[in-house]
PDB file of N, CA, C and O in Angstrom:
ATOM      1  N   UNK A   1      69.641 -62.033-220.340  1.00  0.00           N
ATOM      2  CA  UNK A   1      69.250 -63.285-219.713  1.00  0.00           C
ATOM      3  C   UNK A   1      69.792 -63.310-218.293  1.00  0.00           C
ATOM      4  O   UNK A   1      70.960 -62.971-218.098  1.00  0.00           O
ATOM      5  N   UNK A   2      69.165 -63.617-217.492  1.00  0.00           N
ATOM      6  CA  UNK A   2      69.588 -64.128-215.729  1.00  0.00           C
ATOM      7  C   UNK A   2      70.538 -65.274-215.590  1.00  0.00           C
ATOM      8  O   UNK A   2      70.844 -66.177-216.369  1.00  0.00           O
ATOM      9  N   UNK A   3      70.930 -64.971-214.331  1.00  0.00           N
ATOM     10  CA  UNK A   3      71.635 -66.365-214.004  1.00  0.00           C
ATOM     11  C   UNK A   3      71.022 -67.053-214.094  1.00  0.00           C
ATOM     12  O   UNK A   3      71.757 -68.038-214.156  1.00  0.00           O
ATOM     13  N   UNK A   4      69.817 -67.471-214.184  1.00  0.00           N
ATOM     14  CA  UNK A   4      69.257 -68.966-213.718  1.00  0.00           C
ATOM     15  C   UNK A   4      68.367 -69.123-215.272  1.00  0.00           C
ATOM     16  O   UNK A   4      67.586 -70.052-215.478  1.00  0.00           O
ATOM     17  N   UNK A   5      68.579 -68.339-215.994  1.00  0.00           N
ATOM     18  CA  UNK A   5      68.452 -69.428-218.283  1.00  0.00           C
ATOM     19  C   UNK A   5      66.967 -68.793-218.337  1.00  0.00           C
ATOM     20  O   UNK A   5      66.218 -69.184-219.233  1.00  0.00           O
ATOM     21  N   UNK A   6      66.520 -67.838-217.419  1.00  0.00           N
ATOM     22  CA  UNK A   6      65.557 -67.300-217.966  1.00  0.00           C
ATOM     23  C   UNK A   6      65.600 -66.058-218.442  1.00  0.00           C
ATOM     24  O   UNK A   6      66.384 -65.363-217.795  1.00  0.00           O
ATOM     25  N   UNK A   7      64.833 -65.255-219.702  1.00  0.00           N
ATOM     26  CA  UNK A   7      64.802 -63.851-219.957  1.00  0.00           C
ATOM     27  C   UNK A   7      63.620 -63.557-218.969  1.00  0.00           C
ATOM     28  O   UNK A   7      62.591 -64.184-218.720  1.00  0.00           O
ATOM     29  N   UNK A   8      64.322 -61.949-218.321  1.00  0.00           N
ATOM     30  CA  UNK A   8      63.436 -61.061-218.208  1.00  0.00           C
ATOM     31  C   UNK A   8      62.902 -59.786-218.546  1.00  0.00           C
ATOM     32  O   UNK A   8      63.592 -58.768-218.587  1.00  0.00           O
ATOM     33  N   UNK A   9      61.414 -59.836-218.843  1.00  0.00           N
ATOM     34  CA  UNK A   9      60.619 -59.490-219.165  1.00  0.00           C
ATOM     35  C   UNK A   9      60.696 -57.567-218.762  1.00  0.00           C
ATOM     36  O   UNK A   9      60.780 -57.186-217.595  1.00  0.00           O
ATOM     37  N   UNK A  10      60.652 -56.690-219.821  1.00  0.00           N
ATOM     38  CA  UNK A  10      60.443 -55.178-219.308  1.00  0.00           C
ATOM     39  C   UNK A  10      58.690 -55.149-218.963  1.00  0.00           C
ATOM     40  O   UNK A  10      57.772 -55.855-219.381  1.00  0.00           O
ATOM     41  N   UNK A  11      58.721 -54.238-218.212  1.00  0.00           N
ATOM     42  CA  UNK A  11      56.993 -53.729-217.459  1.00  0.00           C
ATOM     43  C   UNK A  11      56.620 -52.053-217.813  1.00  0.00           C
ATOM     44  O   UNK A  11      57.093 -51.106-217.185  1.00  0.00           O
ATOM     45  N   UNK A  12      55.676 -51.947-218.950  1.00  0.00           N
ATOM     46  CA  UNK A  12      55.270 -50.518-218.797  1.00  0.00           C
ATOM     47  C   UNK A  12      54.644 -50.089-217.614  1.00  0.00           C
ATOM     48  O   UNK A  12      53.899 -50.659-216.818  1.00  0.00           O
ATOM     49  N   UNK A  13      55.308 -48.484-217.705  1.00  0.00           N
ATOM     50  CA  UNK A  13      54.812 -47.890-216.305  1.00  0.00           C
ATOM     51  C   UNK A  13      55.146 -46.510-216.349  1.00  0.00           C
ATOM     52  O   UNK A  13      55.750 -46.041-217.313  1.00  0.00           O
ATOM     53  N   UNK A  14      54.738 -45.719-215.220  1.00  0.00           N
ATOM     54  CA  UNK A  14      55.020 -44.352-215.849  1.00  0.00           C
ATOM     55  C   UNK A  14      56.015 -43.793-214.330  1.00  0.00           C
ATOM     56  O   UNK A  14      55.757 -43.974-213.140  1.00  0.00           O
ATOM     57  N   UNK A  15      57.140 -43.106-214.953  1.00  0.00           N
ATOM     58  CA  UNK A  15      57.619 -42.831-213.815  1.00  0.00           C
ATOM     59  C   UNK A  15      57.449 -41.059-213.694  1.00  0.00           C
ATOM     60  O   UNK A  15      56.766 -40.308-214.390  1.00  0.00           O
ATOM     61  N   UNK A  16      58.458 -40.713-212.394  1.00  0.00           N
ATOM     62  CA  UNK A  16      57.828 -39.583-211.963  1.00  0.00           C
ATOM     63  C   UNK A  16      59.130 -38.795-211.533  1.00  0.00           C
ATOM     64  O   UNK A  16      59.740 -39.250-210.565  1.00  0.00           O
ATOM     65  N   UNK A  17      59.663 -37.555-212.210  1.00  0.00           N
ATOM     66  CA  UNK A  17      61.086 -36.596-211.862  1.00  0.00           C
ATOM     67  C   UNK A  17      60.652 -36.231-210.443  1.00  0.00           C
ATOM     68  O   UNK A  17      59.480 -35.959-210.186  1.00  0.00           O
ATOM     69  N   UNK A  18      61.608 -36.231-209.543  1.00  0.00           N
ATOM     70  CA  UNK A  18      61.658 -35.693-208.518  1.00  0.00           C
ATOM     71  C   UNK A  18      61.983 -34.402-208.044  1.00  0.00           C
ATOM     72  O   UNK A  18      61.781 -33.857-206.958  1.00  0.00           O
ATOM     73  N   UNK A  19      62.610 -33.973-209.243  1.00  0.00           N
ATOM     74  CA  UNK A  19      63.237 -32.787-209.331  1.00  0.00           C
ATOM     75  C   UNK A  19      62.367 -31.506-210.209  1.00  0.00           C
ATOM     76  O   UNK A  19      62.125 -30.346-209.878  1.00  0.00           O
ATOM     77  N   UNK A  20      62.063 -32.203-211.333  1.00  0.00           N
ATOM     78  CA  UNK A  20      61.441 -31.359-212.289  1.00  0.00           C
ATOM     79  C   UNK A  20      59.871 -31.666-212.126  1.00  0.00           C
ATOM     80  O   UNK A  20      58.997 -30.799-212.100  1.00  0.00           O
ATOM     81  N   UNK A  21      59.723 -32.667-212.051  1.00  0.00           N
ATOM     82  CA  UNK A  21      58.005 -33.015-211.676  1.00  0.00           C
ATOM     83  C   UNK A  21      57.321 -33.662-212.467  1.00  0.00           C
ATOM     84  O   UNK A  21      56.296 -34.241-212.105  1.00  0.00           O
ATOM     85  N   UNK A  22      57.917 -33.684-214.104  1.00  0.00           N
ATOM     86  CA  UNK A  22      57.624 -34.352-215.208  1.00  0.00           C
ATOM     87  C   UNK A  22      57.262 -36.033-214.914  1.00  0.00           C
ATOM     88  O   UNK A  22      57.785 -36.948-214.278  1.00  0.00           O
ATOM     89  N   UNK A  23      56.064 -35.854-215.763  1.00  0.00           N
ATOM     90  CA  UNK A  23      55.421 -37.531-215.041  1.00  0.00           C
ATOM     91  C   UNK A  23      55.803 -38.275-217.063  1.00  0.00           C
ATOM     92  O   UNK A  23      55.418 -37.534-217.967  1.00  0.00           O
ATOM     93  N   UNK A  24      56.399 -39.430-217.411  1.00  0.00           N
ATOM     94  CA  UNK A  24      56.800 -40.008-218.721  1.00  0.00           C
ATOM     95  C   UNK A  24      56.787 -41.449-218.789  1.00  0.00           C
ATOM     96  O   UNK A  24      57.453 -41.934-217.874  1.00  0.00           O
ATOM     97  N   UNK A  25      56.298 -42.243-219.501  1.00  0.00           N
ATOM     98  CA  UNK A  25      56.066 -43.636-219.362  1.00  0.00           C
ATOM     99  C   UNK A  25      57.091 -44.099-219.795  1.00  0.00           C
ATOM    100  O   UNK A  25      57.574 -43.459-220.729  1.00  0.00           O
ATOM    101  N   UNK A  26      57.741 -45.171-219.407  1.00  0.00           N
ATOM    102  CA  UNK A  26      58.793 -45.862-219.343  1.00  0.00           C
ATOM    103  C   UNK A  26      58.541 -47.382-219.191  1.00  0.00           C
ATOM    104  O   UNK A  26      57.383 -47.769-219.352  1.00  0.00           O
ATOM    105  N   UNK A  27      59.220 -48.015-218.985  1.00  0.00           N
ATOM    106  CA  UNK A  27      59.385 -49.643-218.834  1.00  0.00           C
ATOM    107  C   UNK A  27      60.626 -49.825-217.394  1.00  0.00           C
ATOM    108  O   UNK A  27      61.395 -49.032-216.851  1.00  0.00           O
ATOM    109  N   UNK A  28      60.337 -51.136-217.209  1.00  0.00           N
ATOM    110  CA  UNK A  28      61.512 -51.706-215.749  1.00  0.00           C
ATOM    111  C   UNK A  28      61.411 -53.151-215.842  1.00  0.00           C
ATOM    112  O   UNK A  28      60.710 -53.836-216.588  1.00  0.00           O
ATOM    113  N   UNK A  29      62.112 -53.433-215.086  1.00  0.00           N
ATOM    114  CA  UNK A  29      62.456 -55.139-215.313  1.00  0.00           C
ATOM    115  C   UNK A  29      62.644 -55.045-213.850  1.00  0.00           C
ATOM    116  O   UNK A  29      63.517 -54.452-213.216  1.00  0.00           O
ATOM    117  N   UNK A  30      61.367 -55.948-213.335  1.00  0.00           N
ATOM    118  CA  UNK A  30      61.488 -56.311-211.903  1.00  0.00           C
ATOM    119  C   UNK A  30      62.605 -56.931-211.348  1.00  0.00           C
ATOM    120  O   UNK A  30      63.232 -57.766-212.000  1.00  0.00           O
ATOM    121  N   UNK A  31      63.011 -56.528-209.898  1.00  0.00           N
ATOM    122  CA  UNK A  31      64.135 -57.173-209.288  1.00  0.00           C
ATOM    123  C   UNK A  31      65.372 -56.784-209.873  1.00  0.00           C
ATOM    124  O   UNK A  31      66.370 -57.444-209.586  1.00  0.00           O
ATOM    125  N   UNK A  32      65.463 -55.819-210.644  1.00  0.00           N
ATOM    126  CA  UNK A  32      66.232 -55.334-211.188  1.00  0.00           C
ATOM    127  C   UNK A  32      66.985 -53.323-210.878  1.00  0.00           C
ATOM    128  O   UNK A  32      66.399 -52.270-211.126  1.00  0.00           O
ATOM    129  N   UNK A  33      68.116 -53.487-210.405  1.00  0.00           N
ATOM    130  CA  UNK A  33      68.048 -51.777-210.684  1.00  0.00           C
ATOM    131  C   UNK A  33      69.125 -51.238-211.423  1.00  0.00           C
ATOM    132  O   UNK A  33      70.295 -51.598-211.552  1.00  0.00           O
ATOM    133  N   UNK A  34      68.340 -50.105-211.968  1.00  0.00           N
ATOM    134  CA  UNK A  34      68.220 -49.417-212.934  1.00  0.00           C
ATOM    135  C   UNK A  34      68.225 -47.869-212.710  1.00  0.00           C
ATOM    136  O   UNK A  34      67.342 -47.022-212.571  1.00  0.00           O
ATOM    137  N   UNK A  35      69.597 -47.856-212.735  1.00  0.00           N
ATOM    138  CA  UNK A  35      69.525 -45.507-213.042  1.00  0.00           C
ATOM    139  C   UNK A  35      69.106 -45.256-213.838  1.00  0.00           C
ATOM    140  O   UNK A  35      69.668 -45.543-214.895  1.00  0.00           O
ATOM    141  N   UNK A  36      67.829 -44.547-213.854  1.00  0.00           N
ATOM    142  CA  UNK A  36      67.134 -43.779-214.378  1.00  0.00           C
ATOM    143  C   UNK A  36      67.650 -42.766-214.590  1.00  0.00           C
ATOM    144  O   UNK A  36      68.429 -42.474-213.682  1.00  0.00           O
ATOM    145  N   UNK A  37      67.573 -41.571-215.898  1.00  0.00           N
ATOM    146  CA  UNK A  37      67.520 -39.998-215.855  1.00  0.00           C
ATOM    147  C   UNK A  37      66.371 -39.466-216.447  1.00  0.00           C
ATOM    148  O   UNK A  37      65.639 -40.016-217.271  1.00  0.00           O
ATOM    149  N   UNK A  38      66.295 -38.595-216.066  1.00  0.00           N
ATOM    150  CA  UNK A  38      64.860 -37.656-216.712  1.00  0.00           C
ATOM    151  C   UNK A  38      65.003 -37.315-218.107  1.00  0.00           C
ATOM    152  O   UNK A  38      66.141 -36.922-218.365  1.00  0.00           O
ATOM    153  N   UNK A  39      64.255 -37.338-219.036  1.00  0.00           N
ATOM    154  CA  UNK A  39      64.042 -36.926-220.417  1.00  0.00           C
ATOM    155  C   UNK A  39      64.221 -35.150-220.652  1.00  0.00           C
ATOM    156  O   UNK A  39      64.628 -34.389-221.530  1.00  0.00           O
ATOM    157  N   UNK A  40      63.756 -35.086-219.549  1.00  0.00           N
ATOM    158  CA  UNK A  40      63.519 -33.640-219.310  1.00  0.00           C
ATOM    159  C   UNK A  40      64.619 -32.855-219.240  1.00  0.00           C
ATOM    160  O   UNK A  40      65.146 -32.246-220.171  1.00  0.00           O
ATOM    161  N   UNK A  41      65.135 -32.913-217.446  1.00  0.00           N
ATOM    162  CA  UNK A  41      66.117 -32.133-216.709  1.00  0.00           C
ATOM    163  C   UNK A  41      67.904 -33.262-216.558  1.00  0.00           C
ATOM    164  O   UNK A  41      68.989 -32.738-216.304  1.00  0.00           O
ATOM    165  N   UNK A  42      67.723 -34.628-216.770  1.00  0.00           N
ATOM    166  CA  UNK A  42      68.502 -35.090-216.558  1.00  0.00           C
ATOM    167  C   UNK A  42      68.791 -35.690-215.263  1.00  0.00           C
ATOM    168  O   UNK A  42      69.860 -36.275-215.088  1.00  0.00           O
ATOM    169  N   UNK A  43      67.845 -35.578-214.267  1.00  0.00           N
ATOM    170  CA  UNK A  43      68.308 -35.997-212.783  1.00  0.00           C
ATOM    171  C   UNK A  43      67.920 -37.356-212.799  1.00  0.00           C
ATOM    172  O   UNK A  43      67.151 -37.910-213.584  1.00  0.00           O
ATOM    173  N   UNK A  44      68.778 -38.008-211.479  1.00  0.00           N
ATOM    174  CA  UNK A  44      68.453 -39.325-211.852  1.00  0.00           C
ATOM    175  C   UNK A  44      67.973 -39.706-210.311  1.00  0.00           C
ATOM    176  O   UNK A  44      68.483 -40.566-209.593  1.00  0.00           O
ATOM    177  N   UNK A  45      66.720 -38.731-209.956  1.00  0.00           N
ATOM    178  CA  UNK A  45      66.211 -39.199-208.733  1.00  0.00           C
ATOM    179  C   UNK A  45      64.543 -38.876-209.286  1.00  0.00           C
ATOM    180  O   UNK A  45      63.831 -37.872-209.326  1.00  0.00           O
ATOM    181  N   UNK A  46      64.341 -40.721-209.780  1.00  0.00           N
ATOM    182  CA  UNK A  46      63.261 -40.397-210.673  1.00  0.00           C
ATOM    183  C   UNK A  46      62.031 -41.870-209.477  1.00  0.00           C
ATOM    184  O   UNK A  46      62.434 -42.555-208.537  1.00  0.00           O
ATOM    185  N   UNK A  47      61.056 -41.843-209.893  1.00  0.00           N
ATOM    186  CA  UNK A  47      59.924 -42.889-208.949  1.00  0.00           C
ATOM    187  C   UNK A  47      59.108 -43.397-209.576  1.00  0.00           C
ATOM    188  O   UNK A  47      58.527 -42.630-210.344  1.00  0.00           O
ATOM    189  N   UNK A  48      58.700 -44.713-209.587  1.00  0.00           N
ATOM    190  CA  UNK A  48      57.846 -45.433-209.840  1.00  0.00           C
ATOM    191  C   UNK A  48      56.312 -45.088-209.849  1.00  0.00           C
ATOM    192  O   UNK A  48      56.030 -45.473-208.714  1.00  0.00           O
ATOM    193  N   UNK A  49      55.246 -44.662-210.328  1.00  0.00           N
ATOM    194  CA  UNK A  49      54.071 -44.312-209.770  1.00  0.00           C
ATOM    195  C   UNK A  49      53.539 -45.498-209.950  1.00  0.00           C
ATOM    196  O   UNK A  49      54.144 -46.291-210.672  1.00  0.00           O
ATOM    197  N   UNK A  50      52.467 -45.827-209.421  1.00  0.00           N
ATOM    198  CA  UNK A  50      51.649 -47.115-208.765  1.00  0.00           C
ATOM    199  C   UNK A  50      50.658 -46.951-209.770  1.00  0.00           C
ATOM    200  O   UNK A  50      50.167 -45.839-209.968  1.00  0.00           O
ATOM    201  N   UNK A  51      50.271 -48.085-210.511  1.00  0.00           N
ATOM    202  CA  UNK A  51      49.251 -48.227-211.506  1.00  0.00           C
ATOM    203  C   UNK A  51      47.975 -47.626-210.350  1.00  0.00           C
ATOM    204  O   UNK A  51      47.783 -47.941-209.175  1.00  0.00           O
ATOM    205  N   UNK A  52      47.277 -46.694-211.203  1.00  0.00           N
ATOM    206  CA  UNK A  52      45.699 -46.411-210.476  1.00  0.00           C
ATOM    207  C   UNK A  52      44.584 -47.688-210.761  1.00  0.00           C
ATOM    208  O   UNK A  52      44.409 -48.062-211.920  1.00  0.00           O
ATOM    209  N   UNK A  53      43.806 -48.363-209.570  1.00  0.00           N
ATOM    210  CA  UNK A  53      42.921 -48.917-209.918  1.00  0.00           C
ATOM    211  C   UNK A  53      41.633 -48.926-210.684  1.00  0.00           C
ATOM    212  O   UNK A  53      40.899 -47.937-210.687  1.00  0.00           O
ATOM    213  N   UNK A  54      41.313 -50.162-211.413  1.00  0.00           N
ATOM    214  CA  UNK A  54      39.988 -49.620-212.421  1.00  0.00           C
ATOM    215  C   UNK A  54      39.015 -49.953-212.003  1.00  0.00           C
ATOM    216  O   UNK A  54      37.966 -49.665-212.578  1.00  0.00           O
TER     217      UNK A  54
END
């Protein structure tokens, strides 16, 4: 819960290793940060990819 008495909400999304290249869907909670590590290699210099339009 936030300071201000509301829950926030996780967001599916797929992120992206920077290191290894491995693309894996995940979740985030906006306004929020969050160390990431890779499933993969373990690095934690991982990126957001941008929903593609339909």
């Amino acid at each position: 819960m936030s300071s201000d008495g509301q829950v926030k909400s996780r967001k599916p999304c797929t992120f992206k290793c920077l290191r290894c290249g491995l693309e894996y869907d995940g979740s985030y909670i906006p306004a929020v940060m969050e160390e990431l590590h890779c499933p993969q290699c373990d690095s934690n210099s991982q990126r957001r990819l941008k929903e593609k339009k339909k």
